[in-house]
C-alpha positions as CSV (number, residue, x, y, z in Angstrom):
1,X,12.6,-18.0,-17.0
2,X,8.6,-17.8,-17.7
3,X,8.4,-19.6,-14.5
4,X,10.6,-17.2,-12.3
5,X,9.1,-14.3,-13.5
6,X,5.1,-15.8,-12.9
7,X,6.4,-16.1,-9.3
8,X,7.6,-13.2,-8.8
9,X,4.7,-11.1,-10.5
10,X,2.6,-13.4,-7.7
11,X,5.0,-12.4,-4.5
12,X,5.1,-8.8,-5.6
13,X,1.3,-8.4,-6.2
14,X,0.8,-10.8,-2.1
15,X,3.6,-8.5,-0.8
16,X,1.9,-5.3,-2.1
17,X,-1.5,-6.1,-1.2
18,X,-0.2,-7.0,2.3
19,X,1.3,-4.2,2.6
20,X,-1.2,-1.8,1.6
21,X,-4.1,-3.6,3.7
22,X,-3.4,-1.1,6.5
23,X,-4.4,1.6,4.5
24,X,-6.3,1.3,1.7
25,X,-8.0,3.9,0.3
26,X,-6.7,6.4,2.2
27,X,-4.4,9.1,0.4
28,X,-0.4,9.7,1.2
29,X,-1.2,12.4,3.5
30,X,-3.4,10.7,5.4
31,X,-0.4,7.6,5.8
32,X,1.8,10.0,6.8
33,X,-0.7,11.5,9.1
34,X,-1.4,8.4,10.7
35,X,2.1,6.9,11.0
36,X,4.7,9.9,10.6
37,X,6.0,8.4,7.2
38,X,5.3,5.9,4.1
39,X,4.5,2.4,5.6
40,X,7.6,0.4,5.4
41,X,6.5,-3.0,7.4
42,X,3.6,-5.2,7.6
43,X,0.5,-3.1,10.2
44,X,-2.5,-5.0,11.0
45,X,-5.1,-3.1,8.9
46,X,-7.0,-0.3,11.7
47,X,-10.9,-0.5,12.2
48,X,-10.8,3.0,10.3
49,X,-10.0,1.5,7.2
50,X,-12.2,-0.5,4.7
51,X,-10.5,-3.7,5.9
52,X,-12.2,-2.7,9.7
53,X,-9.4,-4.5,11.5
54,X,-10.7,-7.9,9.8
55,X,-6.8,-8.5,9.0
56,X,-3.9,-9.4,11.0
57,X,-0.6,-8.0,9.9
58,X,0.8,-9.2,6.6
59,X,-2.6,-10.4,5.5
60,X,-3.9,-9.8,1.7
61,X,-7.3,-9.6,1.1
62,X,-9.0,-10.6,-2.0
63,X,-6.9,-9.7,-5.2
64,X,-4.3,-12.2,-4.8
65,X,-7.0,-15.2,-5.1
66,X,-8.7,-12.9,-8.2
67,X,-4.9,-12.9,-9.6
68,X,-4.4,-16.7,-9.2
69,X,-7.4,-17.3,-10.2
70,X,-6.8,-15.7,-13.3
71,X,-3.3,-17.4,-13.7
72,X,-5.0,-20.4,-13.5
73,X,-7.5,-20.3,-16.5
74,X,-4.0,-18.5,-18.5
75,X,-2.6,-21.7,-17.7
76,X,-5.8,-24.0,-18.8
77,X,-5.9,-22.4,-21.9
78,X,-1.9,-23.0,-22.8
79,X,-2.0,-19.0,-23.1
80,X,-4.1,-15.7,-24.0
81,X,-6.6,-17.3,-26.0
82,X,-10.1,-15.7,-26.5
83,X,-13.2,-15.9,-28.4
84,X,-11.9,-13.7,-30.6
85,X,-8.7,-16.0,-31.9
């Protein structure tokens, strides 16, 4: 179950970044502006954007290898251990 729920945290975090890359930092009405709604499929992210068209469509950027990253030393350490345990 642990398992399941680790790989899906890891899909949903890829999936949102991905989806997001075409326009982050910009506000709701500025998507709606752009696209006449929410975005509801993977856009390649627009030069306009702090991406600058560096992405292709469906693309994350950098917080999924931060996330793994992190998931990673979790793993290492058998758990949330700290300095502080």
């Amino acid at each position: 179950m642990r398992k399941d729920n680790l790989y899906g945290c890891i899909a949903g975090a890829a999936m949102g970044e991905a989806m997001g890359a075409a326009v982050t930092t910009w506000t709701t009405d500025m998507i709606r502006e752009e696209y006449g709604s929410l975005i509801e499929s993977l856009l390649p992210a627009p030069t306009s954007t702090k991406m600058k068209g560096k992405f292709p469509a469906g693309h994350s950027a950098d917080a999924v290898p931060y996330a793994l990253q992190l998931i990673a030393r979790f793993l290492e350490n058998n758990g949330a251990k700290s300095e502080y345990d």
